[in-house]
C-alpha positions as CSV (number, residue, x, y, z in Angstrom):
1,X,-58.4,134.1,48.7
2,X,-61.8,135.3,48.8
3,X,-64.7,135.0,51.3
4,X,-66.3,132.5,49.6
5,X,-63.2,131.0,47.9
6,X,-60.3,129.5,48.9
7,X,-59.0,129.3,44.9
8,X,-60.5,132.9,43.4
9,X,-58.8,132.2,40.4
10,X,-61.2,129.8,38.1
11,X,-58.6,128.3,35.5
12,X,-56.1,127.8,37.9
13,X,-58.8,125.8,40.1
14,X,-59.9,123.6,37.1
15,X,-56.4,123.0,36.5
16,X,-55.0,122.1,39.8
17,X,-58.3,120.4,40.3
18,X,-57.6,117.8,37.3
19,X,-54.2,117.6,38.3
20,X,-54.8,116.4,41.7
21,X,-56.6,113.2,39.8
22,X,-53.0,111.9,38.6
23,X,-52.1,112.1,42.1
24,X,-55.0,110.3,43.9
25,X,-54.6,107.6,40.8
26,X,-51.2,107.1,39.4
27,X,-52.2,105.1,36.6
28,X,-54.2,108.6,35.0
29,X,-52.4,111.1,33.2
30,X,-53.1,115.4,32.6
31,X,-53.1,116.5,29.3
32,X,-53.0,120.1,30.7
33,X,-53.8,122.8,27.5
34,X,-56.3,120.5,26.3
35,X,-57.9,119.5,29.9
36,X,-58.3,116.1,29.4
37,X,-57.8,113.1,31.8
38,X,-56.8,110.0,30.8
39,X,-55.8,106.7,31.4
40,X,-52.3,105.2,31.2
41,X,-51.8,103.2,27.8
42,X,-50.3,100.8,30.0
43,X,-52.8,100.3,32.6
44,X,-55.3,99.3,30.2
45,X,-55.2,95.4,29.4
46,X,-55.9,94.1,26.3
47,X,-56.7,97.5,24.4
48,X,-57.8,95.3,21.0
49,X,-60.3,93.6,22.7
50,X,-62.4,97.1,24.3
51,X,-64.1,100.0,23.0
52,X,-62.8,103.4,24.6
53,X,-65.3,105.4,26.3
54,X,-65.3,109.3,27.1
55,X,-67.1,111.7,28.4
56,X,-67.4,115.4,29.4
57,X,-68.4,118.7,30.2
58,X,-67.8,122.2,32.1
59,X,-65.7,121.8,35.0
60,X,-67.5,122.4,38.6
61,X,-69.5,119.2,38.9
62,X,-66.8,116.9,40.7
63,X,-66.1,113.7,40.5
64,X,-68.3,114.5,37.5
65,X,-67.0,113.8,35.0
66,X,-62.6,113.4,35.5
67,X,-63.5,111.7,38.9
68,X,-64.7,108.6,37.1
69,X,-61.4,107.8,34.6
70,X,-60.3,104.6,35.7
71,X,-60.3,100.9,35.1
72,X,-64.2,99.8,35.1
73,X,-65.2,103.2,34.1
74,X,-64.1,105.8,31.9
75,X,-60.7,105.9,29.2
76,X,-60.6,109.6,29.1
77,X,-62.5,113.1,30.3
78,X,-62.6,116.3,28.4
79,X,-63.1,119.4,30.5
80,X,-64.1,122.8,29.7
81,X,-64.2,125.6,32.3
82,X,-66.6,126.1,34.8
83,X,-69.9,125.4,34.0
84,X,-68.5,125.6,30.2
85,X,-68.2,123.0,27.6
86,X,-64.7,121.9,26.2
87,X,-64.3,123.2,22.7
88,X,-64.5,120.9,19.6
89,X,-60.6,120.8,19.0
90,X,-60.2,119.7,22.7
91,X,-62.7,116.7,22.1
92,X,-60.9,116.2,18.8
93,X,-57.5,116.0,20.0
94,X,-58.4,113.4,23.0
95,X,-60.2,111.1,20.0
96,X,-57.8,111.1,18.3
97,X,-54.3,111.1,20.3
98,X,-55.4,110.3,24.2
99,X,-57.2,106.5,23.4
100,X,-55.3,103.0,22.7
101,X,-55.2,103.7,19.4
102,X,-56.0,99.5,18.8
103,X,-59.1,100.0,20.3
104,X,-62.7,98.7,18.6
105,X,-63.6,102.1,18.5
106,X,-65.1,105.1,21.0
107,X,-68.4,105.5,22.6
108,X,-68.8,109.1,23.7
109,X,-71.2,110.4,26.3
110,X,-72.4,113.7,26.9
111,X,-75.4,115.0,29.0
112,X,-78.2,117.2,27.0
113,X,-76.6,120.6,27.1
114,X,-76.4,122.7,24.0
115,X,-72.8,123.2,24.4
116,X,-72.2,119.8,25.2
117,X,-74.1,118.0,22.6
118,X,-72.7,120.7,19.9
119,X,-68.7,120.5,20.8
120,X,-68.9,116.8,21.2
121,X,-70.9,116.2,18.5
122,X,-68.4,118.7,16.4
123,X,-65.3,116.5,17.1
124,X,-66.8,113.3,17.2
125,X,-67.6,114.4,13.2
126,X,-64.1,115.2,12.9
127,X,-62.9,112.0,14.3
128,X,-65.1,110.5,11.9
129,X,-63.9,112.0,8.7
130,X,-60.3,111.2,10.1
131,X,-61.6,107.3,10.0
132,X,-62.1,106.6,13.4
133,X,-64.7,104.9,14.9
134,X,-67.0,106.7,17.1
135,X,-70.5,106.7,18.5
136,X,-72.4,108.8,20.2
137,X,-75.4,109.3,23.1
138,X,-77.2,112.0,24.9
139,X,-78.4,111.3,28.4
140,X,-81.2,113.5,29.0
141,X,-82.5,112.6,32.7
142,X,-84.1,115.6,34.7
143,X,-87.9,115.6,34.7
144,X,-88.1,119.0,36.5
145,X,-88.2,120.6,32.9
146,X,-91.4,118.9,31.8
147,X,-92.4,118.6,27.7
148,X,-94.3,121.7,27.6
149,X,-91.3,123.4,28.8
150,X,-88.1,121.1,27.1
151,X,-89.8,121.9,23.2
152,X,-87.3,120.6,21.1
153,X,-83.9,121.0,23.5
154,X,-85.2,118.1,25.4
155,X,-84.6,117.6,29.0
156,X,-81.2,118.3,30.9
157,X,-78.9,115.5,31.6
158,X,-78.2,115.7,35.4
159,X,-77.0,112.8,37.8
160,X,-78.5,110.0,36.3
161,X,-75.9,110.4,33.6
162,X,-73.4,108.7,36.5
163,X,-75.6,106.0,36.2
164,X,-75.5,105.2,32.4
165,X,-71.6,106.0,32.3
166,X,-71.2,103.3,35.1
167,X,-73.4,100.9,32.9
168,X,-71.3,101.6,29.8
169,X,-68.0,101.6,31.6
170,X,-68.6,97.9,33.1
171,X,-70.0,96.5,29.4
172,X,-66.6,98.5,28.0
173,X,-64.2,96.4,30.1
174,X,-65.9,93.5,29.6
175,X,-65.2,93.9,26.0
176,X,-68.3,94.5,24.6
177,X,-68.6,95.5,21.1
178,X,-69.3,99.4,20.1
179,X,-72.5,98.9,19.0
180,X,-73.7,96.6,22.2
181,X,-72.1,99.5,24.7
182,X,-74.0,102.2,22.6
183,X,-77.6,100.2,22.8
184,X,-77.1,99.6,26.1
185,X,-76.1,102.8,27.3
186,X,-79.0,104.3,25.3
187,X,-81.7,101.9,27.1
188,X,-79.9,103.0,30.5
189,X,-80.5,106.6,29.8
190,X,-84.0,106.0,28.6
191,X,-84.9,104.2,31.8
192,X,-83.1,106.8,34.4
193,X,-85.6,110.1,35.9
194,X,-84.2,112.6,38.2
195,X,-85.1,115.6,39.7
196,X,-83.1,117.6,41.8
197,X,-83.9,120.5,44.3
198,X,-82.0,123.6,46.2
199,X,-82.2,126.2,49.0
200,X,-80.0,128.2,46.9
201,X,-77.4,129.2,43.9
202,X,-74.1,128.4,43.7
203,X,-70.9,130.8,43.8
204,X,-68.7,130.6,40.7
205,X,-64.7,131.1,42.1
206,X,-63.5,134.7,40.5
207,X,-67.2,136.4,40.7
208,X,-67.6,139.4,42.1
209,X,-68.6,139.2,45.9
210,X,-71.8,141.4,44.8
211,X,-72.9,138.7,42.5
212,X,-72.7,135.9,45.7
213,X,-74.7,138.2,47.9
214,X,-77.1,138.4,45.0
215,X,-76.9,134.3,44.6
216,X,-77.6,134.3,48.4
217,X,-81.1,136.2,48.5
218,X,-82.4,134.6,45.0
219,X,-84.0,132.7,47.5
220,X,-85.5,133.2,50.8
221,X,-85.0,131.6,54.1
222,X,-87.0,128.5,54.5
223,X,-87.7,127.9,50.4
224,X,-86.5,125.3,48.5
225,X,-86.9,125.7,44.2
226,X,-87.5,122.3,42.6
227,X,-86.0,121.5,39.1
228,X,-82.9,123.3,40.0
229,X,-80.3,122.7,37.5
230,X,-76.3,122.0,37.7
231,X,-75.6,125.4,36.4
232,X,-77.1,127.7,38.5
233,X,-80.5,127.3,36.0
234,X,-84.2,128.3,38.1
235,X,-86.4,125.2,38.5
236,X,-89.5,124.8,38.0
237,X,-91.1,125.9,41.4
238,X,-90.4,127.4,44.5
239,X,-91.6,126.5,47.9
240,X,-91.7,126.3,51.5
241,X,-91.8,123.5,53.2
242,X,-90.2,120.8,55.4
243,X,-87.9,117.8,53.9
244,X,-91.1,115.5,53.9
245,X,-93.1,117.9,52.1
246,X,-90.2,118.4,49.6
247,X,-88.9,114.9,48.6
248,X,-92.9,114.1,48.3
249,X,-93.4,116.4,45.6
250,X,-90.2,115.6,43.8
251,X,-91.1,111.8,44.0
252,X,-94.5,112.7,42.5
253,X,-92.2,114.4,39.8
254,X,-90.3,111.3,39.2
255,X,-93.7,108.8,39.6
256,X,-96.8,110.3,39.4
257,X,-98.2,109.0,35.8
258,X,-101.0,111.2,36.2
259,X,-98.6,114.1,35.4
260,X,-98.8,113.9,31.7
261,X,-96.1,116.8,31.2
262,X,-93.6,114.5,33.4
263,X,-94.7,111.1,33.3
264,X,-91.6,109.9,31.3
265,X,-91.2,106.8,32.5
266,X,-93.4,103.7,34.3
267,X,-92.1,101.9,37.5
268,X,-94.4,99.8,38.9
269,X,-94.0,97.8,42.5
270,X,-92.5,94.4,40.7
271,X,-89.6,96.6,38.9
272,X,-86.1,96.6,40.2
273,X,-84.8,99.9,40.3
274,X,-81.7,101.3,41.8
275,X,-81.6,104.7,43.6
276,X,-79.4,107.3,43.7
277,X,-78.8,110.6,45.8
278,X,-76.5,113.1,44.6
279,X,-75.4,115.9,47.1
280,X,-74.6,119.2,44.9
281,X,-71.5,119.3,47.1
282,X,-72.5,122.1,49.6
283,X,-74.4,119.5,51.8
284,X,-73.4,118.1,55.1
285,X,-73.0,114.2,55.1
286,X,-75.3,114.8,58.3
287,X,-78.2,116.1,55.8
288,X,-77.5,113.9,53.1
289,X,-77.7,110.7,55.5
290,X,-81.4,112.4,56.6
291,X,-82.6,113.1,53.3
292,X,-81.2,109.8,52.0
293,X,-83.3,108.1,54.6
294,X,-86.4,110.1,54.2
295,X,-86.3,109.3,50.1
296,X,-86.1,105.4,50.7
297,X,-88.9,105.9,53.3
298,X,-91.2,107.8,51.5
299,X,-90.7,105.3,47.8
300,X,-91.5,102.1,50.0
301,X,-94.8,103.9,51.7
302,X,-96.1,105.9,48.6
303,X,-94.9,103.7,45.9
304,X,-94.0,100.4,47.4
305,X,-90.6,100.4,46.1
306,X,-88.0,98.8,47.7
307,X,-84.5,99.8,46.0
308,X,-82.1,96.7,45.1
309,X,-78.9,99.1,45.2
310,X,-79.3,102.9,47.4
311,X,-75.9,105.3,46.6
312,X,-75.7,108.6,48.2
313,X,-72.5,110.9,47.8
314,X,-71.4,113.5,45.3
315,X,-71.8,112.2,42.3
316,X,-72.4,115.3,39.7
317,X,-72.1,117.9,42.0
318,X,-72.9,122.0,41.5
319,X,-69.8,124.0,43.0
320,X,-70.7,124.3,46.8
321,X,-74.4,124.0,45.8
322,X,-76.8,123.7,48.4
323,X,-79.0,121.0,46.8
324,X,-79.6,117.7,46.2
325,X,-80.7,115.4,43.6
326,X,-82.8,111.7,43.4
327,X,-82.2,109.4,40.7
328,X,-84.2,106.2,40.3
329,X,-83.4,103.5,37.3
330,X,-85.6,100.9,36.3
331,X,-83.5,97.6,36.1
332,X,-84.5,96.5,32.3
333,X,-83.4,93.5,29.9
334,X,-80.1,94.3,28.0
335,X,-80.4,90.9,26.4
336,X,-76.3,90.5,26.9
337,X,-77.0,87.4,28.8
338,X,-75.7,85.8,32.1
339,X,-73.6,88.5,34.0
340,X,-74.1,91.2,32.0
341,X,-77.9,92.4,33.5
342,X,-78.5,96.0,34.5
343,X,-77.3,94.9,37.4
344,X,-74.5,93.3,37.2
345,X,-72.9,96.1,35.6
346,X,-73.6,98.6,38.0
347,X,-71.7,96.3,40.8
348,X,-68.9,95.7,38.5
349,X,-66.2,96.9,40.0
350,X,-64.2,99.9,39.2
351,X,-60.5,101.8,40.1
352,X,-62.3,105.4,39.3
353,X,-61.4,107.8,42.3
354,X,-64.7,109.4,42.1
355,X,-67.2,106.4,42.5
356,X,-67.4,105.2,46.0
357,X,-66.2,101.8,47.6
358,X,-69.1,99.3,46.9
359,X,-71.0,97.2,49.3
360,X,-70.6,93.8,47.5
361,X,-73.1,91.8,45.5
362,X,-73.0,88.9,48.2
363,X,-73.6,91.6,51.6
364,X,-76.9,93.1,49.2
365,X,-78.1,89.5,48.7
366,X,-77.8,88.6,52.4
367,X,-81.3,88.2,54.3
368,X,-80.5,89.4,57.1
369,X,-82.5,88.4,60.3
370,X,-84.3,91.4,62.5
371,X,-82.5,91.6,65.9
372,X,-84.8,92.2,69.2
373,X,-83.0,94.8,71.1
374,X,-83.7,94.5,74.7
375,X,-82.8,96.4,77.4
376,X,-84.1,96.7,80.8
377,X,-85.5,99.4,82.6
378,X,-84.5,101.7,85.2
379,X,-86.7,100.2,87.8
380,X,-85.2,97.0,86.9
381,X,-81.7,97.9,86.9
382,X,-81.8,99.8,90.5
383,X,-81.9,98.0,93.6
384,X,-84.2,99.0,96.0
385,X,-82.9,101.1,99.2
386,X,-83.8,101.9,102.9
387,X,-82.4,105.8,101.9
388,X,-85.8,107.5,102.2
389,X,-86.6,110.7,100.8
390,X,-90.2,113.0,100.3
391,X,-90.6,112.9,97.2
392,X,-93.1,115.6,97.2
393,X,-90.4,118.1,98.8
394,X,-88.0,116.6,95.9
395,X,-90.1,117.3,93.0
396,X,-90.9,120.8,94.0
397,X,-87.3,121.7,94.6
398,X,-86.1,120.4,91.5
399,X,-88.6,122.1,89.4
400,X,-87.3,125.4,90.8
401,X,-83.6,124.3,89.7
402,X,-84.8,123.4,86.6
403,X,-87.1,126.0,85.6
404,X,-84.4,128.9,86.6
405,X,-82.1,126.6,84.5
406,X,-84.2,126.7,81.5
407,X,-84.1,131.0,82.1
408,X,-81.0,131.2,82.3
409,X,-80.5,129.1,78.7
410,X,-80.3,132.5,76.6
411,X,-77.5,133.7,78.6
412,X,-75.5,130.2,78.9
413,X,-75.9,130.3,74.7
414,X,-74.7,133.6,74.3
415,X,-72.0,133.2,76.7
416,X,-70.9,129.8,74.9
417,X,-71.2,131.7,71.6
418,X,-68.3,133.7,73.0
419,X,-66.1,131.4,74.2
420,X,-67.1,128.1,72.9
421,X,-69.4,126.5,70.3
422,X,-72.7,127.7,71.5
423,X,-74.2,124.2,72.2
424,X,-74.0,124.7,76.1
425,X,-77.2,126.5,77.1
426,X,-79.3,124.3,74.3
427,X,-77.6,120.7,76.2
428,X,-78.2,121.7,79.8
429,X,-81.9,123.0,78.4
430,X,-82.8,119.9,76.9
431,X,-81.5,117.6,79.9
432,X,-83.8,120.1,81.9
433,X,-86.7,119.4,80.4
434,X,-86.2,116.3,80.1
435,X,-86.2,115.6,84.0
436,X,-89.1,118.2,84.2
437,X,-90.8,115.6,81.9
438,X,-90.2,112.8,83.6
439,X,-90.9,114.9,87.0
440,X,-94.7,115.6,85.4
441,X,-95.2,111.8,84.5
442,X,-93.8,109.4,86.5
443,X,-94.9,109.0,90.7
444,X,-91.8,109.5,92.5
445,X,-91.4,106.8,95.5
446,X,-89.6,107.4,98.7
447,X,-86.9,105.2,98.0
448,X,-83.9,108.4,97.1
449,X,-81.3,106.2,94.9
450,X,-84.9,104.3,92.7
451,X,-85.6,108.1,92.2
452,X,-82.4,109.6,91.7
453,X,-81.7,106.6,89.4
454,X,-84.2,107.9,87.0
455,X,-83.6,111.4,87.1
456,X,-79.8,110.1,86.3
457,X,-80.9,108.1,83.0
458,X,-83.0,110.8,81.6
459,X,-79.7,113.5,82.6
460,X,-77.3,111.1,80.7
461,X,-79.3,110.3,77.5
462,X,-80.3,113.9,76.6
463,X,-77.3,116.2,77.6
464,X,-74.2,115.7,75.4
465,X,-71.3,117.1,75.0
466,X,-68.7,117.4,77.0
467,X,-70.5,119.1,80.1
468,X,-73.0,116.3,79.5
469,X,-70.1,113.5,80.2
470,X,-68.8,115.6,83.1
471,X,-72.8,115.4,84.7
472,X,-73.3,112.0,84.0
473,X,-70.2,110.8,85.5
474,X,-70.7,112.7,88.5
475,X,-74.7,112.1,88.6
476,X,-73.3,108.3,88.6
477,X,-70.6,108.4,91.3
478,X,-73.3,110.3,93.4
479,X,-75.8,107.5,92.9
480,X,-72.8,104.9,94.3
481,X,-71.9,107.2,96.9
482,X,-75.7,107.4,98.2
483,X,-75.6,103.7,97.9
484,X,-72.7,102.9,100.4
485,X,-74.4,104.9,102.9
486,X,-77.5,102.6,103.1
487,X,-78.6,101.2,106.3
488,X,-80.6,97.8,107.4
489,X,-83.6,100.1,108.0
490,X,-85.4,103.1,107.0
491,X,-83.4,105.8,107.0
492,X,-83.9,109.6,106.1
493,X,-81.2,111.3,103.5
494,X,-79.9,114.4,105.6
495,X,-77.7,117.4,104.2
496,X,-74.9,115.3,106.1
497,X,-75.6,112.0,103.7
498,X,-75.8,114.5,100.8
499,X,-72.5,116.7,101.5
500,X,-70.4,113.3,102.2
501,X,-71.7,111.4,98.7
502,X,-71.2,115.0,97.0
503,X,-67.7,114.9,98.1
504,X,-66.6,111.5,97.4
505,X,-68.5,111.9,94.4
506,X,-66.1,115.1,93.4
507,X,-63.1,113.1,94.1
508,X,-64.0,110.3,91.8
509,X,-64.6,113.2,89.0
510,X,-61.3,114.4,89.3
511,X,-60.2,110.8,88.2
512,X,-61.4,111.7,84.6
513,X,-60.6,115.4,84.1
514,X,-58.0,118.0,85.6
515,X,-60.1,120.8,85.6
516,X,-59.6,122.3,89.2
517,X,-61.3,125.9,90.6
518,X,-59.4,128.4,88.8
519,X,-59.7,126.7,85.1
520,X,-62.4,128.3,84.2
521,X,-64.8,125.7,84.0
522,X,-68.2,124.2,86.0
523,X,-65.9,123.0,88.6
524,X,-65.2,126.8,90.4
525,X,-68.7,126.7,90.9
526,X,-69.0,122.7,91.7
527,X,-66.0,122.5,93.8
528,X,-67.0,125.7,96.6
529,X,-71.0,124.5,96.5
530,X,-69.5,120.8,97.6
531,X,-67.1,122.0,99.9
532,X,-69.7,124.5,101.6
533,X,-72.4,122.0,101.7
534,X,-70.4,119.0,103.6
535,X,-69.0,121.9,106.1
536,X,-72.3,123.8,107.0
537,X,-75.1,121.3,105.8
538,X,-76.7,124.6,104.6
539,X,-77.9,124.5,100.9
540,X,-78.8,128.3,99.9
541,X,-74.9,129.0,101.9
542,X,-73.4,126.6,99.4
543,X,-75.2,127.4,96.6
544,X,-74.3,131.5,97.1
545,X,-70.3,130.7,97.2
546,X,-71.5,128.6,93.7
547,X,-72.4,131.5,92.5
548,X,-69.7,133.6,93.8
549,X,-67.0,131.2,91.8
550,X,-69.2,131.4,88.6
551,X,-68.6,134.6,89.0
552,X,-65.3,134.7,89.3
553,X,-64.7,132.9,86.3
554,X,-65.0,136.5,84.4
555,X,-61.8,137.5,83.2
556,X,-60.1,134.5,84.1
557,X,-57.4,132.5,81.8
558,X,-59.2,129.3,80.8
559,X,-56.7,125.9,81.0
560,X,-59.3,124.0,79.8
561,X,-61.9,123.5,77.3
562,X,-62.6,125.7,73.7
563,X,-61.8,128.9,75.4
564,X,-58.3,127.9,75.6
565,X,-58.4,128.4,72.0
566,X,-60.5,131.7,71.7
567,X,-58.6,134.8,70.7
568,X,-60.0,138.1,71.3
569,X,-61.6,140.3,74.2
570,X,-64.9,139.1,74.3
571,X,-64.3,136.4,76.4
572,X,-63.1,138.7,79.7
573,X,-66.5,139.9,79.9
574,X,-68.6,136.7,80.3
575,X,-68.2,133.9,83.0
576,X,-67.4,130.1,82.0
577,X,-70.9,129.0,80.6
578,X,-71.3,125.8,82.4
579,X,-70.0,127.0,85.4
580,X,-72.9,129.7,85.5
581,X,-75.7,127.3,84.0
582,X,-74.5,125.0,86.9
583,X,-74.6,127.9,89.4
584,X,-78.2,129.0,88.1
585,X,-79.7,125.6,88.8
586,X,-78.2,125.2,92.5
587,X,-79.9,128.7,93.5
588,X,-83.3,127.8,91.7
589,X,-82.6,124.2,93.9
590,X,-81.9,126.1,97.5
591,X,-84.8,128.4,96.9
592,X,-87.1,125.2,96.3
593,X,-86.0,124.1,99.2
């Protein structure tokens, strides 16, 4: 295993990698010196009646190309080692020994690679002279080569290929003839642009680690390159700016017919088009949902372009690249009739592991009515009290809790970093703020529980986590607790009314966790400041014993909580985050006070 690997060893990750398909899909089989996937003769109905269809390519682009053998979809895959192109005997030997051999002939696809077109192209010829029947098309897709640049190679073929080979898969179960699957597939690819763009290069298993830390610097921090191919090629330009920015200029790439050198194809607003977002594999979901939304956004607004069908997933995927990749194709006439539109054949349905589960024809069709979401508001929710507070004296106490809070956020991070995930500091720093916010913009009334109602919302809808659950539940039980102790008139909320809520307010959060003083967490400084407050009525006393079990937390064994699971040292020397964040804010409280 290797630092950037979990495989090091190239071949044997291709071929365990292809093997795993006949696992996942027990109706494909491995033919393992040759590389090439395939389906079960017997899985395939009526074999007289279909054309076979392959395709293939250097290994490393997952599902690309295996990933999509299966009913609907592809008969067979050749592979070729990473980022390498099967060799002609490989091809030749799937033509003409891994496909029904009853078929009405083969349509082979390949994207425009030299090694591709040449290998295929090699042992299609040789299937030929052996008397088969075989056709074959280049899908040439990516627009961030322009003409000046393409010359006479042409343009790559990058994820819009899925798109044609989902097209000629459909028209090849439905038993279309050879030559209708080959016209077809060819006015597919000449009706697909993509354009695809990365923060940085990929790592090949088995490379030396000076070659990754090499592939890590290529680009700085902060800059995307645009035209980015599926092999580690440069793009076309480099630069820095934010997603907006980014998918603005590769739409322009895609769109803009004022860019002669790019302008390959016309969509206007009345076209159908379907859109596709490939993740090179090294993206988060999380990113891929952002950037997903922010393409469809940005084609609607700038183009009006509404999408009929929007896929996002790995489709033709770089290693662990760090990219992505939009794909838009125009919806055109095949002239195959009723059911067999554009359209229809890219919702024909399909067993292929690598294409995901569809949303069906009839949900896409659905008009589906805008819902009003209401919700009230605070003020509306909270019943008035006769608990009165001065709300001046409230505001200027809280601010000093909260700003020595916000201080403290550095420390509360670093600790966390330590013994946790790090998010502490930055959750209890953004529910700070937010109360300072709210604090700076909204008049504060006497009435304690309509004000402490509000400082409650905004504490539950910005701190997360689990210390944000434990604050809200308590904040909540506190707001209750306040409530019994109304009265029929006017009556001031002394340390007394505090300390007894506080406590009952303690008990009821012991209902949801066990965490007790002396398990390392926020509760050895809660538990002592609660305790000390109901006994004395003195703030600054309870809040120093807060401090003193913060404190105390150093060194201590957690029970509860990440740290349980933290190996190490490091840990002995810091106290429990939250229980010092929560310590911090109850000095900066009693000193306001």
């Amino acid at each position: 295993m290797s630092a950037k690997h979990f495989v090091n060893d190239p071949n044997h990750a291709v071929l365990t990698a292809l093997r795993s398909l006949t696992l996942t899909n027990p109706s494909l089989l491995f033919d393992e010196p040759n590389k090439i996937i395939y389906r079960h003769p017997s899985s395939i109905t009526s074999p007289s009646e279909k054309i076979s269809l392959i395709c293939g390519g250097g290994s490393g682009h997952e599902p690309g190309f295996p990933g999509y053998v299966g009913r609907g979809l592809l008969t067979a895959c050749v592979a070729g080692t990473i980022f390498a192109s099967p060799g002609a005997e490989q091809i030749r030997t799937c033509l003409a020994h891994r496909l029904p051999p009853e078929s009405k002939g083969t349509l082979v696809v390949v994207m425009n690679y030299t090694g591709d077109v040449l290998n295929f192209g090699m042992g299609v010829e040789k299937a030929r002279a052996m008397g088969k029947k075989v056709d074959m098309i280049v899908v040439q897709d990516d627009v961030g080569v322009g003409r000046a640049k393409s010359g006479k190679v042409g343009r790559r073929g990058i994820s819009g290929a899925v798109l044609v080979v989902k097209v000629c898969g459909a028209l090849a179960e439905m038993g279309a003839s050879l030559q209708e699957t080959g016209r077809v597939g060819t006015l597919a690819g000449e009706n697909v642009v993509s354009v695809a763009a990365s923060l940085s290069r990929v790592h090949v298993p088995g490379r030396p680690a000076e070659d990754a830390k090499e592939e890590e610097e290529r680009l700085g921090m902060g800059i995307a390159e645009i035209g980015m191919g599926i092999h580690n090629e440069p793009g076309c330009e480099k630069v820095e700016t934010d997603l907006p920015g980014l998918v603005k200029k590769m739409l322009a790439q895609l769109l803009d017919l004022g860019d002669k050198d790019r302008a390959y194809l016309k969509i206007e607003e009345t076209d159908q088009t379907i859109l596709l977002i490939n993740n090179f594999g090294g993206l988060s979901n999380l990113e891929l949902g952002a950037i997903t939304t922010e393409v469809v956004t940005q084609l609607e607004k700038g183009y009006g372009l509404r999408p009929v069908r929007i896929v996002a997933g790995t489709f033709n995927g770089s290693l662990n690249g760090l990219g992505y990749g939009i794909s838009i194709m125009k919806l055109v006439e095949t002239g195959l009739g009723e059911g067999k539109t554009m359209l229809d054949l890219f919702d024909a349905p399909t067993e292929a592991i690598g294409w995901p589960a569809q949303i069906t024809r009839e949900t896409w069709k659905t008009k589906y009515d805008s819902i009003e979401e209401k919700g009230e508001t605070e003020e509306q929710e909270t019943k008035p009290s006769n608990l009165r507070i001065d709300p001046m004296h409230l505001k200027k106490a809280l601010n000093s809790g909260l700003e020595r809070l916000i201080a403290a956020e550095a420390d509360v991070t670093r600790f966390d970093t330590i013994v946790g995930d790090g998010d502490c500091g930055i959750g209890l720093k953004r529910g700070a703020e937010a109360i300072q916010k709210m604090l700076e913009r909204t008049k504060l009334n006497d009435d304690a529980l309509v004000t402490f109602s509000k400082i409650v919302h905004i504490a539950e809808n910005t701190m997360d986590g689990t210390s944000g659950a434990l604050y809200a539940i308590f904040l909540n039980t506190l707001a209750h607790n306040l409530r019994v102790q109304d009265s029929s008139s006017p009556t001031p909320v002394t340390p007394k009314i505090w300390g007894h809520a506080l406590n009952l307010s303690l008990e009821s959060l012991k209902r949801y966790t066990p965490a007790q003083p002396g398990d390392r967490t926020l509760m050895d400084a809660l538990c002592p400041f609660v305790e000390t407050l109901q006994k004395t009525g003195d703030t600054r006393k309870a809040a120093e014993v807060a401090k003193k079990g913060a404190e105390s937390t150093k060194g201590m064994k957690a029970s509860l909580g990440r740290t349980v699971y933290v190996g190490g040292e490091g840990w002995q020397g810091v106290p429990d985050p939250g229980a010092h964040g929560l310590s911090e804010f109850l000095t900066g409280l009693a000193d306001g006070l």
